[in-house]
C-alpha positions in Angstrom: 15.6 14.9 -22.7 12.8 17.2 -23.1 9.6 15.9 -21.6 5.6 17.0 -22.0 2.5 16.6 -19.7 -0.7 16.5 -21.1 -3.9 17.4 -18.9 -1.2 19.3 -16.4 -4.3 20.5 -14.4 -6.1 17.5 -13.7 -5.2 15.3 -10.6 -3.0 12.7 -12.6 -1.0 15.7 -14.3 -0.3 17.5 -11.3 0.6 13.7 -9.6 3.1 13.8 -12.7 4.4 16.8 -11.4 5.5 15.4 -8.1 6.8 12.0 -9.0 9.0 13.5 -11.7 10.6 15.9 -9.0 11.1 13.3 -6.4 12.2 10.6 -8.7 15.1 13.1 -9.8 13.4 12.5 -13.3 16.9 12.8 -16.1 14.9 15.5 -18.5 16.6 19.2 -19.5 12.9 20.7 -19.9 9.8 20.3 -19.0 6.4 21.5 -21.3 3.2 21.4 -20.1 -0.1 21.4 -22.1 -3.8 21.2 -21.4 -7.6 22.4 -22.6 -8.5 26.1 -23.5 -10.0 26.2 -19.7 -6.5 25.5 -18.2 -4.0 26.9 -20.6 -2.3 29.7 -19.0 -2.2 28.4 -15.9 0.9 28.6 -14.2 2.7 25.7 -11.9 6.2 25.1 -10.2 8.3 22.7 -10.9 11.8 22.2 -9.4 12.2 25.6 -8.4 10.9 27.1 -11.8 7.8 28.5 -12.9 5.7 26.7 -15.8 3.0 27.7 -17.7 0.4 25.6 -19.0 0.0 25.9 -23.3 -3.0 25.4 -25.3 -3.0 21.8 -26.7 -3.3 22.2 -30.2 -2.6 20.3 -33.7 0.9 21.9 -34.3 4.3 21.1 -33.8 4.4 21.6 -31.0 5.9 18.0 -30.5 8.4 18.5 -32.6 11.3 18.3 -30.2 9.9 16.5 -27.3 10.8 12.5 -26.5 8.2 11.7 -24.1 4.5 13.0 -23.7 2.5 11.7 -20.1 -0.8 11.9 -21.4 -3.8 12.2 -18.9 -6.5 14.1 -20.3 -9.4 11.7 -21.6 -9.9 8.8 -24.1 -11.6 11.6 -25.9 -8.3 13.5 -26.5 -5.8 10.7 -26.1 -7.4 10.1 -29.4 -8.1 12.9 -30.9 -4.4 14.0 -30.6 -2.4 11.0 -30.8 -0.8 11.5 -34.5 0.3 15.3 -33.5 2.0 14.4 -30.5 3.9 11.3 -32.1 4.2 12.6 -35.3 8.2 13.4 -34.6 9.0 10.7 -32.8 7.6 11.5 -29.6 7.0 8.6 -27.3 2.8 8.7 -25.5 2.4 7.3 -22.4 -1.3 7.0 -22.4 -3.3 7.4 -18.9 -6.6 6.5 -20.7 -8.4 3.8 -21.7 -8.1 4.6 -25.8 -6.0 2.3 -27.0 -5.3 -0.2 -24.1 -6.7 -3.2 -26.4 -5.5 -2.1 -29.6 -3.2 -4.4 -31.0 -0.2 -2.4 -31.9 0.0 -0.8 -28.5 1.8 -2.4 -25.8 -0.2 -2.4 -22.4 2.7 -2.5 -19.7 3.0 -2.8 -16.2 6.9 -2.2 -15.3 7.1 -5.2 -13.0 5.2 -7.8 -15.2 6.0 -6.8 -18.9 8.6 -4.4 -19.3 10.1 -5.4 -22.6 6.7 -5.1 -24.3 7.2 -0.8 -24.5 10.2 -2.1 -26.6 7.6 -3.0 -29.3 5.4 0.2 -30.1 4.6 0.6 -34.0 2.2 3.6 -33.0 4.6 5.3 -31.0 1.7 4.8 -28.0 2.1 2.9 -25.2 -1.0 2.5 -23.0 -0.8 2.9 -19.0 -3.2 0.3 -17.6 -6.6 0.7 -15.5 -5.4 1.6 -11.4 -7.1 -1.6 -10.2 -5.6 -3.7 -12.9 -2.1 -2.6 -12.4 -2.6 -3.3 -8.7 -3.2 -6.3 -9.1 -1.0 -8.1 -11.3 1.8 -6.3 -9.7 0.6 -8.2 -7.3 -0.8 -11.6 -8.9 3.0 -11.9 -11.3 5.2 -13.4 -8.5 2.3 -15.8 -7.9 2.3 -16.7 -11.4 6.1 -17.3 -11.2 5.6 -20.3 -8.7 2.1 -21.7 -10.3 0.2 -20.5 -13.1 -3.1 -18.9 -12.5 -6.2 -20.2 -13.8 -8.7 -18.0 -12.6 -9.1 -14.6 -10.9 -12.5 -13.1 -8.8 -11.9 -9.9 -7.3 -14.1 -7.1 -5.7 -12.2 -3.9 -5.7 -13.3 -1.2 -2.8 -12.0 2.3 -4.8 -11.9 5.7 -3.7 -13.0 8.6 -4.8 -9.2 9.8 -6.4 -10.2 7.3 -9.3 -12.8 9.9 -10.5 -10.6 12.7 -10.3 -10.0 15.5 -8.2 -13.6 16.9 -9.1 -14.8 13.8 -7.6 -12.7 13.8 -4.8 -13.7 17.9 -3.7 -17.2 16.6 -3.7 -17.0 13.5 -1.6 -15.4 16.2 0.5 -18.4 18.8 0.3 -20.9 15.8 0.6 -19.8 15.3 4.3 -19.5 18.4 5.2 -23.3 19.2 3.8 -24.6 16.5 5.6 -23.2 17.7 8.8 -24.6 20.8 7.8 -28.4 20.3 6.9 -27.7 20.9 3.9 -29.1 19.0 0.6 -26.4 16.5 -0.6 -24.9 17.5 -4.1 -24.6 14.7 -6.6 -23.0 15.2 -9.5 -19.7 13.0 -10.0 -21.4 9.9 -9.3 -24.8 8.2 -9.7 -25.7 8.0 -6.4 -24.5 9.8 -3.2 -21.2 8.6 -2.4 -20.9 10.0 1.4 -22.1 6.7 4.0 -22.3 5.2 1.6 -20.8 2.2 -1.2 -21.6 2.3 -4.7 -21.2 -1.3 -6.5 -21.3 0.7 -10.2 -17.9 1.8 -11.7 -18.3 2.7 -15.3 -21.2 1.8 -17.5 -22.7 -1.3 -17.4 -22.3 -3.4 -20.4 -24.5 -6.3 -22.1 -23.0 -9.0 -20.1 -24.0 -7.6 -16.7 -20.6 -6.1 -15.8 -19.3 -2.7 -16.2 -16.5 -1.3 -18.3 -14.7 -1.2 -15.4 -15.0 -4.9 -14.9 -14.2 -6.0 -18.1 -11.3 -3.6 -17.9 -9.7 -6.1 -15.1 -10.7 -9.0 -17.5 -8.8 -7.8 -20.5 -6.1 -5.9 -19.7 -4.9 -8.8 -16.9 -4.7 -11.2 -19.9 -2.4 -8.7 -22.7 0.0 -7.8 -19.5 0.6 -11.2 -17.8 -0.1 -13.0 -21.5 -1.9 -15.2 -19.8 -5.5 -17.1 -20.5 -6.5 -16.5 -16.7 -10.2 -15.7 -16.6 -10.9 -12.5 -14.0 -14.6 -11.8 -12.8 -14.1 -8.6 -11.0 -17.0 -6.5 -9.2 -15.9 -3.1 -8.5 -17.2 -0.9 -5.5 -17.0 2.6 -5.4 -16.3 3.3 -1.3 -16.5 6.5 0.5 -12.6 6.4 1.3 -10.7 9.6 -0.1 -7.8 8.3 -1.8 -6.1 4.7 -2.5 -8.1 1.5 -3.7 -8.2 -1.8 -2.1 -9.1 -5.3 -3.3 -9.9 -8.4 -2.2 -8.7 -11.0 -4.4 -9.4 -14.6 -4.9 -7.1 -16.7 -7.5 -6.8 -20.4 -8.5 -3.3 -21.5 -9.3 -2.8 -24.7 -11.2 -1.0 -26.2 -8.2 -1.9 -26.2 -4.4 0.8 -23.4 -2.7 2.3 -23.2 0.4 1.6 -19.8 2.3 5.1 -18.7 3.3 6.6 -19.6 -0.1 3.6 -16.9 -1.3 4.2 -14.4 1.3 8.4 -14.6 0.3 7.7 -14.3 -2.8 5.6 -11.4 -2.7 8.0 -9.6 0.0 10.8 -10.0 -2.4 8.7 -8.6 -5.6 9.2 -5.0 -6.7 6.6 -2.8 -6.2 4.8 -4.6 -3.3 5.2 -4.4 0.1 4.1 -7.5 2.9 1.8 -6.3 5.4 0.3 -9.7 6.8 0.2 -10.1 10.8 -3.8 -9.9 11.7 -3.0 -11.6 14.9 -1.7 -8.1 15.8 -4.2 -6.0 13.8 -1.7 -5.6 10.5 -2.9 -5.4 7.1 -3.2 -2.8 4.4 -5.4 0.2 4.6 -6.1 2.9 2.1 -5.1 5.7 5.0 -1.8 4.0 5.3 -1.0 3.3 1.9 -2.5 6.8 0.6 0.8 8.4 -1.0 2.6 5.7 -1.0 4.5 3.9 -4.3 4.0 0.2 -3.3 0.9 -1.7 -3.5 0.8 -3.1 0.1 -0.6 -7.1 0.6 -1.9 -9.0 3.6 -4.3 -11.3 4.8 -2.7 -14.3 2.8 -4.3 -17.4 3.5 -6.0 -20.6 1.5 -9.4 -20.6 0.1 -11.7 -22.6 2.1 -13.8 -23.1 -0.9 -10.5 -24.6 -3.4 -7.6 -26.4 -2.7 -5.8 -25.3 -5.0 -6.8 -21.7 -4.4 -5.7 -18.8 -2.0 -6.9 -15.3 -1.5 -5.8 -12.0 -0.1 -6.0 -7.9 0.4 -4.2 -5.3 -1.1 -4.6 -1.7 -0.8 -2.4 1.0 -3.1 -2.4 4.4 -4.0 -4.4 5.0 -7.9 -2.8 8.4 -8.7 0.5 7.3 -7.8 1.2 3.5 -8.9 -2.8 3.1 -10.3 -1.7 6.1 -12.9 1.4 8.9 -12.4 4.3 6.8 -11.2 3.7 3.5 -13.3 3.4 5.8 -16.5 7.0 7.6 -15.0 8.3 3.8 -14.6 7.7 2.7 -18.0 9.4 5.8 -19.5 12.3 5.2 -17.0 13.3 1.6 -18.3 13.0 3.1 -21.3 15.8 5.8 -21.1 17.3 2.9 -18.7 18.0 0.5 -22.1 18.6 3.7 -24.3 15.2 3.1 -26.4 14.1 7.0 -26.8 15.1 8.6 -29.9 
């Protein structure tokens, strides 16, 4: 099993880097492969030193079964035929072909046996607040079928990138300082401050962001559920939260909810407020669950409830679902 990361430098790649090594990842080699301003870089990996290669259309694919690719829509496209040319499976981190018909959209949890079925040889890794929360939403759906979503998502800075993440940093630290407040990763100045613009806006009123949630909820769960999402940049450091209201098509009772979403893989219950306990992005920051709390029925729909989550976007929101769908993969012997 010889494996390849694409964007190796970025925060994602490196996040790569780490899951494979704790997860004990079955692969004989390792390649690693990013932009002219990276190549040559040089990173450890289980005791052995790697260095980054220029990304280039070669054959450099030749022999490799499975590319993580995290390096923008812009080169997820751009380079899709050379790396699957041979056979190679992508695991796409971006949002390039997430809606394209003959590429399966797959969260592990919800809709494993879709990576079966990939005529591109591409399978798409969701957007980190839509995998969030249908890992969440898909033992719901198991005991009443959702009609209707509305969530506003709180996300950190890690879902801009590590660039974005240094200058939240520096932000801070110039205010404490005096100093003018640099602004480039975001439109406004993240530091005290929430931002209720992710993406571009569209014609509609909502963002790509938004209508990221909308779409990709429906070709995971295969569901017709509606989601209207607003999503909130916040001046946390790492690890998104939402707050999530759904309509099921029969009224549910609360501890059958919070069982079912104990016993679901890839969540974790958190729900006592009476003693202070519910999901927060410091706790869940580096963590591979998507942690859940404040359960409890909609005051405004009987046949609705609502809740919190809070999980980690480079880990489960990018890195370790894109590991997870290549591990069923080897796990039911479907790499060449």
């Amino acid at each position: 099993m010889k494996v390849a990361i694409v964007g190796a430098s970025g925060a994602v790649g490196q996040e790569f880097l780490r899951i494979l090594a704790e997860r004990n990842f079955p692969m004989d080699d390792l390649v690693l492969f990013g932009s002219e301003r990276s190549a040559g870089s040089k990173y450890s990996f289980c005791g052995k030193e790697y260095e980054v290669k220029l990304l280039q259309h070669n054959d450099d694919f030749r022999d490799i079964d499975i590319a993580f690719v995290s390096a923008g829509g812009g080169t997820s496209k751009e380079f899709a035929e050379t790396i699957t040319k041979h056979g190679c499976v992508m695991i796409d981190n971006s949002s390039a072909f997430r809606m394209d018909p003959d590429v399966p959209l797959v969260v592990p949890e919800c809709n494993a046996e879709d990576a079966l079925n990939r005529p591109r040889g591409i399978i798409a890794n969701p957007n980190c607040t839509t995998i969030m929360m249908v890992v969440v939403l898909q033992p719901i759906e198991r005991l009443s079928h959702i009609k209707r979503i509305r969530v506003s998502s709180y996300q950190s800075a890690s879902g801009a990138g590590a660039a974005a993440m240094a200058e939240l940093k520096q932000q801070y630290a110039e205010l404490v300082e005096g100093k003018p407040v640099t602004v480039k990763k975001f439109p406004h100045q993240l530091a005290y401050n929430v931002i209720p613009q992710i993406d571009v806006f569209t014609d509609n009123g909502y963002t790509k962001e938004e209508m990221k949630m909308f779409n990709e909820t429906r070709k995971i769960m295969h569901t017709d559920a509606r989601c209207s999402a607003t999503c909130v940049r916040v001046s946390s450091l790492r690890s998104h939260s939402e707050s999530v209201w759904i309509e099921t098509a029969e009224p549910l009772d609360l501890d059958a909810v919070r069982q079912a979403i104990a016993a679901a893989p890839g969540c974790t219950l958190k729900d006592d407020p009476a003693n202070l306990v519910y999901p927060m992005p410091l706790e869940t920051a580096g963590r591979d669950d998507v942690y859940v709390g404040r359960i409890r029925k909609d005051l405004a729909d009987d046949c609705g409830l609502t809740l919190w989550l809070s999980g980690d976007q480079i880990r489960k929101g990018a890195a370790l679902n894109a590991v997870q769908i290549a591990e069923y993969l080897i796990s039911v012997g479907n790499i060449k």
